[in-house]
Biotite code that builds the C-alpha atoms (Angstrom):
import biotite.structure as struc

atoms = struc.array([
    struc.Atom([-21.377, -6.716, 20.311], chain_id="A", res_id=1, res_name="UNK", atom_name="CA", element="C"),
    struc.Atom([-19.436, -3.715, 20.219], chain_id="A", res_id=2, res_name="UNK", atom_name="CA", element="C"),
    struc.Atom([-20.951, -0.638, 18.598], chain_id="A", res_id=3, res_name="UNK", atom_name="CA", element="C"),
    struc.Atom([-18.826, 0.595, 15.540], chain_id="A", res_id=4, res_name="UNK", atom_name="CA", element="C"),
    struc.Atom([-17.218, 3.938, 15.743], chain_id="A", res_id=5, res_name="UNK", atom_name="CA", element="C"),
    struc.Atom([-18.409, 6.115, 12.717], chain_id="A", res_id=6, res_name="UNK", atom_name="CA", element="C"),
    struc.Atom([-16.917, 6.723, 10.118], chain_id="A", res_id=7, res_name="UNK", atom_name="CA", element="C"),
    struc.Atom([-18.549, 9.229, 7.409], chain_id="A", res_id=8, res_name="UNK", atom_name="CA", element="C"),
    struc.Atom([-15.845, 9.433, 5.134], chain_id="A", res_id=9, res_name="UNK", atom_name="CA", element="C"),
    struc.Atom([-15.821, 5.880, 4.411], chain_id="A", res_id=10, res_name="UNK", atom_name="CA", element="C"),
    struc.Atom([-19.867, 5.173, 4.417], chain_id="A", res_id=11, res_name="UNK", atom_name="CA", element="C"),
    struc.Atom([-19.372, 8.468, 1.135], chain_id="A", res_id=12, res_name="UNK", atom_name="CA", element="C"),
    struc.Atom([-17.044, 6.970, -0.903], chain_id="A", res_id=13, res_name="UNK", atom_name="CA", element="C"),
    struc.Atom([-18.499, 3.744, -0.693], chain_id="A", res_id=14, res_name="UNK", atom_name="CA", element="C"),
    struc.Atom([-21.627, 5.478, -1.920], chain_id="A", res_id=15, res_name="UNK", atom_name="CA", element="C"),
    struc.Atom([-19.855, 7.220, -4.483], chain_id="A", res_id=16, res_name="UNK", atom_name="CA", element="C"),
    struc.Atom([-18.508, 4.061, -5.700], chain_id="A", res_id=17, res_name="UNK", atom_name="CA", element="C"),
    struc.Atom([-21.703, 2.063, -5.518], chain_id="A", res_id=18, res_name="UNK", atom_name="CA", element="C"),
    struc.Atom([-23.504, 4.675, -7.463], chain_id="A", res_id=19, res_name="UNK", atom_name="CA", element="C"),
    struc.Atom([-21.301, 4.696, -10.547], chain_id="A", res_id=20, res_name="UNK", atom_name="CA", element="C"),
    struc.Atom([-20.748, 0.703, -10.359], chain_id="A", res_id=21, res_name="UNK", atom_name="CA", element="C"),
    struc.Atom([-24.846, 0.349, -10.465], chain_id="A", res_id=22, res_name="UNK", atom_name="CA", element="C"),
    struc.Atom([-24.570, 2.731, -13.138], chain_id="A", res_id=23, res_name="UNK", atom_name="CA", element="C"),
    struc.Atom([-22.629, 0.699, -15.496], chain_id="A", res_id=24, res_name="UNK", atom_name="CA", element="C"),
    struc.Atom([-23.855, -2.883, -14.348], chain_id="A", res_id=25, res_name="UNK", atom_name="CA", element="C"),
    struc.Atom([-27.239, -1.178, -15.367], chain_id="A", res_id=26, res_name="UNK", atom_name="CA", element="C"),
    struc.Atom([-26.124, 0.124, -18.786], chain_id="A", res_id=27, res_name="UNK", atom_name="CA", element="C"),
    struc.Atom([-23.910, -3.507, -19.800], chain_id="A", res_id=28, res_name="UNK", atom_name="CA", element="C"),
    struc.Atom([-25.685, -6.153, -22.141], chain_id="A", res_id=29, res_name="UNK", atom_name="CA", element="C"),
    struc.Atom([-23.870, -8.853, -20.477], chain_id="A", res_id=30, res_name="UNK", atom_name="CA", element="C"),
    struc.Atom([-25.196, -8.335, -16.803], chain_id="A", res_id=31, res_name="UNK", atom_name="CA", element="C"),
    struc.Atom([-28.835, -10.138, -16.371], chain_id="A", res_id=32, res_name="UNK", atom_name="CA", element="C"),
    struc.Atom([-28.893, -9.110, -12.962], chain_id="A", res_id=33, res_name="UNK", atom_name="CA", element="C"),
    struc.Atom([-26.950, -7.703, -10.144], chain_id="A", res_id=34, res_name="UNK", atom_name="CA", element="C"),
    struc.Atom([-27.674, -7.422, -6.174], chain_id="A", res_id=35, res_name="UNK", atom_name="CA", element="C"),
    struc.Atom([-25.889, -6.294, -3.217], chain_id="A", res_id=36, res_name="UNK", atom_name="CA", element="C"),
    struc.Atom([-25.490, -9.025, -0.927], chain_id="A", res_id=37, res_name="UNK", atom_name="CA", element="C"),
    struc.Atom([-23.514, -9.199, 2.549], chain_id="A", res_id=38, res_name="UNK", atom_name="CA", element="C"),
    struc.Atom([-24.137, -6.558, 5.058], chain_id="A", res_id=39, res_name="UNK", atom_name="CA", element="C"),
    struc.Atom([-25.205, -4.271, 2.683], chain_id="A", res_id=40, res_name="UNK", atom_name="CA", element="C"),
    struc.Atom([-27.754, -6.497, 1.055], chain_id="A", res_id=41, res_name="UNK", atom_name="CA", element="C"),
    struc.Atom([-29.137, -7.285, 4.393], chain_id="A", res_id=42, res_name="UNK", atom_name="CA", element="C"),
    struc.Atom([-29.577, -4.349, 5.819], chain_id="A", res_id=43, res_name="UNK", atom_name="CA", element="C"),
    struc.Atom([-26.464, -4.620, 8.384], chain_id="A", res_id=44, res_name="UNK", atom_name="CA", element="C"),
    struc.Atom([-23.694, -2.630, 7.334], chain_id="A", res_id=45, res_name="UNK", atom_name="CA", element="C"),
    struc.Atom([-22.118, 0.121, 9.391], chain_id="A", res_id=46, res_name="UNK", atom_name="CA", element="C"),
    struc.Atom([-20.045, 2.553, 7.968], chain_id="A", res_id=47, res_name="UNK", atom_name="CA", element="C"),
    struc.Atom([-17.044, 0.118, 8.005], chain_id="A", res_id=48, res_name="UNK", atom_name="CA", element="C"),
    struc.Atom([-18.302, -2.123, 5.812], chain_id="A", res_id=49, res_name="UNK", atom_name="CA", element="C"),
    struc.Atom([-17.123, -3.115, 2.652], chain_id="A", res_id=50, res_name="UNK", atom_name="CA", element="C"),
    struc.Atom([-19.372, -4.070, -0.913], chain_id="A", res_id=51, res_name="UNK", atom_name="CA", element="C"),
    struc.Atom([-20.019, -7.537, -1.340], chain_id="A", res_id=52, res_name="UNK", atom_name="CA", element="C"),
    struc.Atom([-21.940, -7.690, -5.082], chain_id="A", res_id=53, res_name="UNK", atom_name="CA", element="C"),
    struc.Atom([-23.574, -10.471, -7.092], chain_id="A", res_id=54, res_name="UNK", atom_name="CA", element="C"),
    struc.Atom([-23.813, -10.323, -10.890], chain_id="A", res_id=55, res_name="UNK", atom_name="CA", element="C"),
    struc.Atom([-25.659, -12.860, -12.813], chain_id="A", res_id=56, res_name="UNK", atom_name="CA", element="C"),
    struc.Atom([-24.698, -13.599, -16.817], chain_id="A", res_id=57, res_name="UNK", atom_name="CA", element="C"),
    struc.Atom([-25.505, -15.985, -19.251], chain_id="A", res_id=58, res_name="UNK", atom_name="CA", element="C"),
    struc.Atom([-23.586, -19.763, -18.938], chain_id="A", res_id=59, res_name="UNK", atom_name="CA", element="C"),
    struc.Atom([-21.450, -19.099, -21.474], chain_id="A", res_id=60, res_name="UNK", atom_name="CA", element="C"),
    struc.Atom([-19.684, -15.701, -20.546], chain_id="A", res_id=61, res_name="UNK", atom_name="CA", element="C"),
    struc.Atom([-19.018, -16.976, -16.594], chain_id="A", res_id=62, res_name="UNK", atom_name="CA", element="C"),
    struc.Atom([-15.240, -16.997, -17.100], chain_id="A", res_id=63, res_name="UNK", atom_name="CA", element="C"),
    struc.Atom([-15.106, -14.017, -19.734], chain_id="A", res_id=64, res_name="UNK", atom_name="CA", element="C"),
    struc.Atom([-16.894, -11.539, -17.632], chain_id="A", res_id=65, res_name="UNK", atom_name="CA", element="C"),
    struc.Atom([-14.824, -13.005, -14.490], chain_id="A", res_id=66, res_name="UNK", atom_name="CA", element="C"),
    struc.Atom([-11.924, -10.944, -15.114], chain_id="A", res_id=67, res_name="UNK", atom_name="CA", element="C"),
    struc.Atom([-11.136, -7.630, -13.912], chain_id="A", res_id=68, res_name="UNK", atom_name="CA", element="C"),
    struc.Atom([-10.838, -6.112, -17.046], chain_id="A", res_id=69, res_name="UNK", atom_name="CA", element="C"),
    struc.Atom([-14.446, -6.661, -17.561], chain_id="A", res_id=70, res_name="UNK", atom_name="CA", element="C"),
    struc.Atom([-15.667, -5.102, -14.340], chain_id="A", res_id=71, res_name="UNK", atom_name="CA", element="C"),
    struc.Atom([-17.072, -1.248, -14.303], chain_id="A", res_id=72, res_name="UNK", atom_name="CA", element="C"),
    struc.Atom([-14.483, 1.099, -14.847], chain_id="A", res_id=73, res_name="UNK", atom_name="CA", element="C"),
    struc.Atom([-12.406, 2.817, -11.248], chain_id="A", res_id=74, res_name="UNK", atom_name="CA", element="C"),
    struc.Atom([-9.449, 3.238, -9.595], chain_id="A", res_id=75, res_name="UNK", atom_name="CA", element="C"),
    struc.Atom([-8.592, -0.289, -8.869], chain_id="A", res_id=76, res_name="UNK", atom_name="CA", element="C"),
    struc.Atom([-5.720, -1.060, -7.542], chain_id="A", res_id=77, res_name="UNK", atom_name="CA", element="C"),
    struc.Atom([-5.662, -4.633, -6.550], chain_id="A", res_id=78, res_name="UNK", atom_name="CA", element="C"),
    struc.Atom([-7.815, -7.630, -7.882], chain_id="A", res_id=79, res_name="UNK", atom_name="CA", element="C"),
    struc.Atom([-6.916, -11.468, -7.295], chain_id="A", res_id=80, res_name="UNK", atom_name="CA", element="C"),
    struc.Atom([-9.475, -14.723, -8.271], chain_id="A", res_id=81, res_name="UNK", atom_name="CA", element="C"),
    struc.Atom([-11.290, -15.678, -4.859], chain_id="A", res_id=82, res_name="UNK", atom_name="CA", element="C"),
    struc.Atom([-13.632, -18.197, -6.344], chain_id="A", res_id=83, res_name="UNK", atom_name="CA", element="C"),
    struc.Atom([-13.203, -20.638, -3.367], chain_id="A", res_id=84, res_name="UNK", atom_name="CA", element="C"),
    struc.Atom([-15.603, -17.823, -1.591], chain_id="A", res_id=85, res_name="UNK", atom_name="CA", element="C"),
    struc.Atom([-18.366, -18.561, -3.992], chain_id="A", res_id=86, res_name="UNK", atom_name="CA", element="C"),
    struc.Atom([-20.991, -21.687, -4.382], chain_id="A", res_id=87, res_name="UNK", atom_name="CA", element="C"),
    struc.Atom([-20.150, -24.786, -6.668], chain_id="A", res_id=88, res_name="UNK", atom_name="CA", element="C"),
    struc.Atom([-19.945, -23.657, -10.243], chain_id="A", res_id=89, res_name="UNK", atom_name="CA", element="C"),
    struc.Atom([-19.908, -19.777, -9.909], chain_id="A", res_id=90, res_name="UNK", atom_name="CA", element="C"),
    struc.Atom([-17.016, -17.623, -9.850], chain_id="A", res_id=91, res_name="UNK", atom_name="CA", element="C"),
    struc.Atom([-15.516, -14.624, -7.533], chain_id="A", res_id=92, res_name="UNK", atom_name="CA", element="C"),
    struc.Atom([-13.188, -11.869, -7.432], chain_id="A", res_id=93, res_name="UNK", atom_name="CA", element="C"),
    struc.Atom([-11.831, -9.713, -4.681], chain_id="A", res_id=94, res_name="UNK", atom_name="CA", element="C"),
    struc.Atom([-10.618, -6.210, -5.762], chain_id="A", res_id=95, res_name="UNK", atom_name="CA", element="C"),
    struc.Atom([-9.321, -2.980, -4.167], chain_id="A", res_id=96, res_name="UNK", atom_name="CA", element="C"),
    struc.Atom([-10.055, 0.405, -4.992], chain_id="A", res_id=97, res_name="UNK", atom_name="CA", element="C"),
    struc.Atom([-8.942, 4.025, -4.451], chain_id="A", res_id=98, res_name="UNK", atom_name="CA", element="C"),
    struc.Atom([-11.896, 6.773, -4.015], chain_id="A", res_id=99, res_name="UNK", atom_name="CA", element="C"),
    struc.Atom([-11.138, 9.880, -3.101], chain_id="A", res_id=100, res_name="UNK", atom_name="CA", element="C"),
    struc.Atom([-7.813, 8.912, -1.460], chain_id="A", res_id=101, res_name="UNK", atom_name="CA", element="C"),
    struc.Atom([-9.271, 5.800, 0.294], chain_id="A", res_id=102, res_name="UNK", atom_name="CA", element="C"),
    struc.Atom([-9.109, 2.168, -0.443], chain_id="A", res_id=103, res_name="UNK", atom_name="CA", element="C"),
    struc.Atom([-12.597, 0.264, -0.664], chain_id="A", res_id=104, res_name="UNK", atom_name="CA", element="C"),
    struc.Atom([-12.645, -3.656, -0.888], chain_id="A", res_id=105, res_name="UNK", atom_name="CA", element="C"),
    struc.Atom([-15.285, -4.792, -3.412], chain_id="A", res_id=106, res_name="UNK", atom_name="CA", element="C"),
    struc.Atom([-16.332, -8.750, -3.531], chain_id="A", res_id=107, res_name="UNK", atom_name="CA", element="C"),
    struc.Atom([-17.829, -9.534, -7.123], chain_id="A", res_id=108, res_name="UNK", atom_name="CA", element="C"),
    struc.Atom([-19.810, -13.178, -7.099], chain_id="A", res_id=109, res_name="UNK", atom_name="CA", element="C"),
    struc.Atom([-20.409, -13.605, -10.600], chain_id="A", res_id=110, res_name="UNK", atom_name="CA", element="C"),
    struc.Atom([-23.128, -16.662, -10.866], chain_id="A", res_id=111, res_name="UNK", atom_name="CA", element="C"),
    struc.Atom([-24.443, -18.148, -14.610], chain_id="A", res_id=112, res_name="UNK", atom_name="CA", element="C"),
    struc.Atom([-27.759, -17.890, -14.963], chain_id="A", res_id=113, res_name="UNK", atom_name="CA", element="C"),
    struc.Atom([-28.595, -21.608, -14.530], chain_id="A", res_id=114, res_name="UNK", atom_name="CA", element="C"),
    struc.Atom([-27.815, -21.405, -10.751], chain_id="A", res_id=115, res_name="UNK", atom_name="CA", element="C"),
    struc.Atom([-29.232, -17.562, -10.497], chain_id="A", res_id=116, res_name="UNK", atom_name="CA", element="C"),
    struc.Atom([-30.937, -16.936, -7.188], chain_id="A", res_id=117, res_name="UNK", atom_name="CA", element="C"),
    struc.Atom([-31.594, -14.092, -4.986], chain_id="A", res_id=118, res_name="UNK", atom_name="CA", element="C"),
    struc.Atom([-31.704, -14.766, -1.411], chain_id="A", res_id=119, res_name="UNK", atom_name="CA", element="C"),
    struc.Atom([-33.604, -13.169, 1.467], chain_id="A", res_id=120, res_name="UNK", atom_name="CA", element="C"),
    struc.Atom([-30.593, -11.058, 2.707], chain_id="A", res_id=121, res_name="UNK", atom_name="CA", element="C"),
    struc.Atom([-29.857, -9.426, -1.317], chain_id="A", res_id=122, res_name="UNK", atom_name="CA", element="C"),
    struc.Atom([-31.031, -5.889, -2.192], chain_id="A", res_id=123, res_name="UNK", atom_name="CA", element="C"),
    struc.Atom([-31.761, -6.623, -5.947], chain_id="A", res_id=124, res_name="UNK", atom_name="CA", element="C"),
    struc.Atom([-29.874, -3.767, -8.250], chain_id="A", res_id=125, res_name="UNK", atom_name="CA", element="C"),
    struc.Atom([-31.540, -4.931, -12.109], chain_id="A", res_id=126, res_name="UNK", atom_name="CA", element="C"),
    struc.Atom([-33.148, -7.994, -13.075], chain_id="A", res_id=127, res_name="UNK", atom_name="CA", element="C"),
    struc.Atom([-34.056, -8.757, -16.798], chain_id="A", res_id=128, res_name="UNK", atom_name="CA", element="C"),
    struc.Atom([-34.832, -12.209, -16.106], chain_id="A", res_id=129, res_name="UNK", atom_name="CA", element="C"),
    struc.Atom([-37.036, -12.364, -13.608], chain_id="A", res_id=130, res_name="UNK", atom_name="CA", element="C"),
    struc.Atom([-34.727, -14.945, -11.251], chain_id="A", res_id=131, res_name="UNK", atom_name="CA", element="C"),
    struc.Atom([-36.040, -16.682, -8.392], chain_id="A", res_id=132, res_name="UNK", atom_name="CA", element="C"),
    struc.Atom([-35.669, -16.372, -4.924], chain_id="A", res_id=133, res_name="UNK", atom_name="CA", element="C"),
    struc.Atom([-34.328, -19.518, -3.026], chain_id="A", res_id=134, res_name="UNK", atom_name="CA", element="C"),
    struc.Atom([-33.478, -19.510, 0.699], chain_id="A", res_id=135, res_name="UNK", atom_name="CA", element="C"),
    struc.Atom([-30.281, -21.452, 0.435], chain_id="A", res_id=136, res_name="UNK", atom_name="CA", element="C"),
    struc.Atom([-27.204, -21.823, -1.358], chain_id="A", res_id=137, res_name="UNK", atom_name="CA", element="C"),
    struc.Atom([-25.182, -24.835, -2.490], chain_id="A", res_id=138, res_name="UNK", atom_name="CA", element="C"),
    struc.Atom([-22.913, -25.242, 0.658], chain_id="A", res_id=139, res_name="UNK", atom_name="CA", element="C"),
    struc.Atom([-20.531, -26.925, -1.738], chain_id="A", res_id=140, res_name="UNK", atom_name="CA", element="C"),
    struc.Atom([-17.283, -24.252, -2.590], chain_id="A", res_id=141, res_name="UNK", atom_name="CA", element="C"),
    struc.Atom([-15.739, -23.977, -6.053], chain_id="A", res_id=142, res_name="UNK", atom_name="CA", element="C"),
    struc.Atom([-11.663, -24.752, -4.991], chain_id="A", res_id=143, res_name="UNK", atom_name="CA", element="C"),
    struc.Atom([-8.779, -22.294, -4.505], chain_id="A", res_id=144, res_name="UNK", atom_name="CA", element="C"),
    struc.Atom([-6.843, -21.458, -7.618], chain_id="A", res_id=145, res_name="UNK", atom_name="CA", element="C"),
    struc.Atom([-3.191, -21.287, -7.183], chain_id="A", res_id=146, res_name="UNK", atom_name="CA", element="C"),
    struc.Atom([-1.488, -17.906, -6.215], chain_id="A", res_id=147, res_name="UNK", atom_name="CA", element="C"),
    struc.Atom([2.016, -16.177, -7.272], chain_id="A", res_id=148, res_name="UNK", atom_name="CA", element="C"),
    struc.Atom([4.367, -15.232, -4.607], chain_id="A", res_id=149, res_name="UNK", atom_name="CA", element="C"),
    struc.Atom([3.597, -11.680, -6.092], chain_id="A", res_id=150, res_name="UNK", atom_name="CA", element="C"),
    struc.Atom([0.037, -12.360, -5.469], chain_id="A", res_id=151, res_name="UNK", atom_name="CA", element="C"),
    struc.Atom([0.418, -13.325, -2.377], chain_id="A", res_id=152, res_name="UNK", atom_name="CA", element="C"),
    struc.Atom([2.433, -9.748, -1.285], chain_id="A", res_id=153, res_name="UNK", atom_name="CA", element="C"),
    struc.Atom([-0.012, -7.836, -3.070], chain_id="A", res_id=154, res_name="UNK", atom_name="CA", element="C"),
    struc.Atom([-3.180, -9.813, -1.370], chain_id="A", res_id=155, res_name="UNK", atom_name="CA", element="C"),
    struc.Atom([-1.339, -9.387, 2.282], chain_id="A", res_id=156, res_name="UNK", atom_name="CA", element="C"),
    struc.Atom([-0.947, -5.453, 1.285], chain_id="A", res_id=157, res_name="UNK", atom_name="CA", element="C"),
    struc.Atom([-4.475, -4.971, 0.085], chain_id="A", res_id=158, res_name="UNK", atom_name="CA", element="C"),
    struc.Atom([-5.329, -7.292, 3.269], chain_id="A", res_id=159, res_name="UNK", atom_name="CA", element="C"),
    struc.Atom([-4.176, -4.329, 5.944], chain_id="A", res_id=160, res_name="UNK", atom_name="CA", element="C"),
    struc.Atom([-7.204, -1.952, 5.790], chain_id="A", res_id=161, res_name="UNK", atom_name="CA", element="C"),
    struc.Atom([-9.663, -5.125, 6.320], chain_id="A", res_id=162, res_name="UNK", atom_name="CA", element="C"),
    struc.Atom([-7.456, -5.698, 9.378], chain_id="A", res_id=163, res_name="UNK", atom_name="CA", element="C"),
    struc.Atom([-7.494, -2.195, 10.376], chain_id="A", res_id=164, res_name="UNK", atom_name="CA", element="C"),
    struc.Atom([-11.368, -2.510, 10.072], chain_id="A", res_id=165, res_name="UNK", atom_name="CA", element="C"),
    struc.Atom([-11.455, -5.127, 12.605], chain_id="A", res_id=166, res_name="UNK", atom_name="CA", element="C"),
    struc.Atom([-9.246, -3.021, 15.068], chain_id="A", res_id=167, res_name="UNK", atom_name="CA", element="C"),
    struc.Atom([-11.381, -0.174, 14.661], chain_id="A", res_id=168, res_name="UNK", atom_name="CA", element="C"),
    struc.Atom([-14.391, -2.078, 15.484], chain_id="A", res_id=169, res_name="UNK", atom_name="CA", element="C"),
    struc.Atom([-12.684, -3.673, 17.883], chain_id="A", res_id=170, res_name="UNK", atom_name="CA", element="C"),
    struc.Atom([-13.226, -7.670, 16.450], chain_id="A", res_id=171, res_name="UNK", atom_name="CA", element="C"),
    struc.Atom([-12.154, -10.623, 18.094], chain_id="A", res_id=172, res_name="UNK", atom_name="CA", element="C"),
    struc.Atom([-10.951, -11.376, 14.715], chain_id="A", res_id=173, res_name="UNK", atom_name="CA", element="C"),
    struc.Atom([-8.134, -8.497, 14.046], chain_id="A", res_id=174, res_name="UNK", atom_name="CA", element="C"),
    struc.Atom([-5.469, -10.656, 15.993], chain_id="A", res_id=175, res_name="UNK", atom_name="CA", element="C"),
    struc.Atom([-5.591, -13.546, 14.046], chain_id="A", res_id=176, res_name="UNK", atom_name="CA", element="C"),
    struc.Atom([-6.088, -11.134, 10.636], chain_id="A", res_id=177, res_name="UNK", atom_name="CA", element="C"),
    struc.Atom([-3.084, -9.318, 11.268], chain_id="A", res_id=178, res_name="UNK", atom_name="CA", element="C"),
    struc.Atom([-1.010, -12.672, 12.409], chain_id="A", res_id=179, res_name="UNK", atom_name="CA", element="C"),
    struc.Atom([-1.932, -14.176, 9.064], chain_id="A", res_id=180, res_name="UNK", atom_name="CA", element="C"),
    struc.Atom([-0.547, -10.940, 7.667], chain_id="A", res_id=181, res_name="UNK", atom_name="CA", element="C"),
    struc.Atom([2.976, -11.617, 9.274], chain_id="A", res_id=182, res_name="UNK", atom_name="CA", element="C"),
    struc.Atom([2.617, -9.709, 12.208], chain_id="A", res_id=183, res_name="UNK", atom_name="CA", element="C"),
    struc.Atom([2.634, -10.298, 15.983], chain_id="A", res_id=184, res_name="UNK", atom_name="CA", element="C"),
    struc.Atom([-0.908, -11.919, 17.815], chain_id="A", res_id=185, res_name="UNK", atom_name="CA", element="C"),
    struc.Atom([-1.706, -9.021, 20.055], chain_id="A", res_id=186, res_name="UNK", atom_name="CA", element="C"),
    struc.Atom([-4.711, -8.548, 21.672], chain_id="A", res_id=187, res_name="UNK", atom_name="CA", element="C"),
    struc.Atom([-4.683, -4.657, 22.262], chain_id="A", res_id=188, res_name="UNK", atom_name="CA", element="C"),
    struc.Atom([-6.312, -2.602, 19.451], chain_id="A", res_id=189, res_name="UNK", atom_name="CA", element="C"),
    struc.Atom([-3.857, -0.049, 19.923], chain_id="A", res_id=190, res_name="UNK", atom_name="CA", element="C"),
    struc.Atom([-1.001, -2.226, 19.588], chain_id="A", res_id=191, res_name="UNK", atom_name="CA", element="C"),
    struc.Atom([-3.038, -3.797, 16.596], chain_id="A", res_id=192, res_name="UNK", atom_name="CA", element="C"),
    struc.Atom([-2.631, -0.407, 14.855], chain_id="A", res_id=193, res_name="UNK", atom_name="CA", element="C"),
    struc.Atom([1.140, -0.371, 15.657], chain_id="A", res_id=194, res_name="UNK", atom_name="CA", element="C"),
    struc.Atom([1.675, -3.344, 14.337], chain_id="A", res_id=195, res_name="UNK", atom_name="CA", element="C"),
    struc.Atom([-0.180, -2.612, 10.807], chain_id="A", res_id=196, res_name="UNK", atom_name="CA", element="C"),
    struc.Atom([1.783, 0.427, 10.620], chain_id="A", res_id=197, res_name="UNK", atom_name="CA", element="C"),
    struc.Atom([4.597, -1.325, 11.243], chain_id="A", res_id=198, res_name="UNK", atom_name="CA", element="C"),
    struc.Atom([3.584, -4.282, 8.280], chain_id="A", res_id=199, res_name="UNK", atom_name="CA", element="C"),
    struc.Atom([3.041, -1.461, 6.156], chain_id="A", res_id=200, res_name="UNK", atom_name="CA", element="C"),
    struc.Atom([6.680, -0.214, 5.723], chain_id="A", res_id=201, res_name="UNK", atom_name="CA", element="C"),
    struc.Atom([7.514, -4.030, 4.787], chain_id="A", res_id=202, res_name="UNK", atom_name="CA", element="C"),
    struc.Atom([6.197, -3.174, 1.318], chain_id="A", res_id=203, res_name="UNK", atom_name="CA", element="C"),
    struc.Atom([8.005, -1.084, -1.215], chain_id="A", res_id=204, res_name="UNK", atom_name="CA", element="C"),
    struc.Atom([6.396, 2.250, -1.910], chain_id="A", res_id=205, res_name="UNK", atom_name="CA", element="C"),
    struc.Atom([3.469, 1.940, 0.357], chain_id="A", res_id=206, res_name="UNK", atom_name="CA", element="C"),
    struc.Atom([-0.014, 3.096, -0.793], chain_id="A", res_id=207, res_name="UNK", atom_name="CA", element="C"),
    struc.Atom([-0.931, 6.442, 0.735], chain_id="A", res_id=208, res_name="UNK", atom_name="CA", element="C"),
    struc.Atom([-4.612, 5.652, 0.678], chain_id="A", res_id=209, res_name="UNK", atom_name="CA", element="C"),
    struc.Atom([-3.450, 2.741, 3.335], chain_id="A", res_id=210, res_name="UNK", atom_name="CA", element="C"),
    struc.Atom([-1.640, 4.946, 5.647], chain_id="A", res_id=211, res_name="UNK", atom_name="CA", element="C"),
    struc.Atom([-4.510, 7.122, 5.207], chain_id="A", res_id=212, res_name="UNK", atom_name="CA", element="C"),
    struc.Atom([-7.006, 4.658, 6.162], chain_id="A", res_id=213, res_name="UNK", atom_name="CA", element="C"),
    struc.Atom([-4.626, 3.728, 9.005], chain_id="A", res_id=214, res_name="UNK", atom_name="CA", element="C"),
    struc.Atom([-5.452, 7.019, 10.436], chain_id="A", res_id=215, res_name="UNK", atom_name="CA", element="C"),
    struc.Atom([-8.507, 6.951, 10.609], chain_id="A", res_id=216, res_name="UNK", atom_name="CA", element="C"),
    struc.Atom([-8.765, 3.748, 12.652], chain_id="A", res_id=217, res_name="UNK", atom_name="CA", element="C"),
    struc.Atom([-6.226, 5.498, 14.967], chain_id="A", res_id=218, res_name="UNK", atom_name="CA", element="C"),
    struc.Atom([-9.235, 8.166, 15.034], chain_id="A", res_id=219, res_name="UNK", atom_name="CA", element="C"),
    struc.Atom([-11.347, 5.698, 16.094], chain_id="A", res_id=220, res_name="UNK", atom_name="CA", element="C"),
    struc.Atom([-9.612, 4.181, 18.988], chain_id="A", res_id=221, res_name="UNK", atom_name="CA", element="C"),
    struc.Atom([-9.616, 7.860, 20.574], chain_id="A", res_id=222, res_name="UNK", atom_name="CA", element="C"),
])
């Protein structure tokens, strides 16, 4: 496996960011219980990686508190329902924010209490109802809801720093990522980064942050 170049500036603002978000999850009456889960719950992450959180709530508010209006307060810039990502019965959303001039993808699982479990790989945030551990999940996933054409755009825009994350660390996956994404299947990173770029203008009024972000993946191929 391929060590991952470093990159400080991202590690900080996803700090920055997870500090305030624990903040709030800690101080809101809905929230029984929150975790990071993911690379960062296990113990994995590099300075690439991206905040995958669980947030546990009572039955009855799952769909109310799955919205992104409901979520701590930031700069986000992009949010779309990824449910199908989650376990039977639970719900998810993907979202994109701006810190300090950079984008940061967040994952929010949002589970109802009644299926509330923390497993081995979770770093547990708060928990005010003392909720079990389990080892697996239900391998069952909740389906896809359907997506705008608008939607879509915005999800393939927000989708380009996750791709340029796989160039950077040099992933087997990056081709296919930035295929999906409407670009050429190329198997050279630097050609990878070309070709994001090149996406990039596609989109009306590009987000700075991206280009940004962009650059430092060219950084990293140095």
């Amino acid at each position: 496996m391929n060590t991952p170049p470093p990159a400080p500036q991202l590690a900080a603002i996803r700090n920055r960011w997870l500090s305030a978000a624990t903040t709030a999850l800690r101080s809101d009456p809905l929230v029984l219980g929150a975790a990071l889960i993911g690379s960062l719950g296990g113990g994995r992450a590099d300075d690439w990686s991206d905040v995958d959180l669980l947030i546990v709530v009572d039955d009855a508010h799952l769909d109310s508190d799955t919205t992104a209006e409901h979520l701590p307060p930031g700069d986000r810039t992009f949010s779309i329902d990824a449910r199908h990502n989650g376990p039977l019965g639970t719900r998810a959303l993907s979202a994109q924010y701006v810190v300090d001039g950079l984008p940061l993808w967040v994952d929010w699982h949002v589970h109802p209490l009644s299926l509330a479990a923390w497993l081995p790989d979770s770093t547990v945030l708060l928990d005010h109802r003392g909720i079990p551990k389990a080892s697996t999940t239900d391998s069952r996933r909740e389906p896809s809801t359907p997506k705008s054409p608008e939607e879509e755009a915005a999800l393939r825009l927000a989708l380009i720093p996750i791709a340029g994350k796989q160039v950077a660390r040099r992933s087997p996956h990056a081709a296919a990522t930035i295929h999906f994404l409407g670009g050429p299947h190329l198997p050279d990173p630097h050609a990878q980064l070309r070709a994001l770029r090149e996406l990039l203008t596609q989109f009306p009024n590009p987000p700075t942050a991206t280009a940004t972000y962009l650059d430092l993946v060219e950084q990293s191929l140095h």
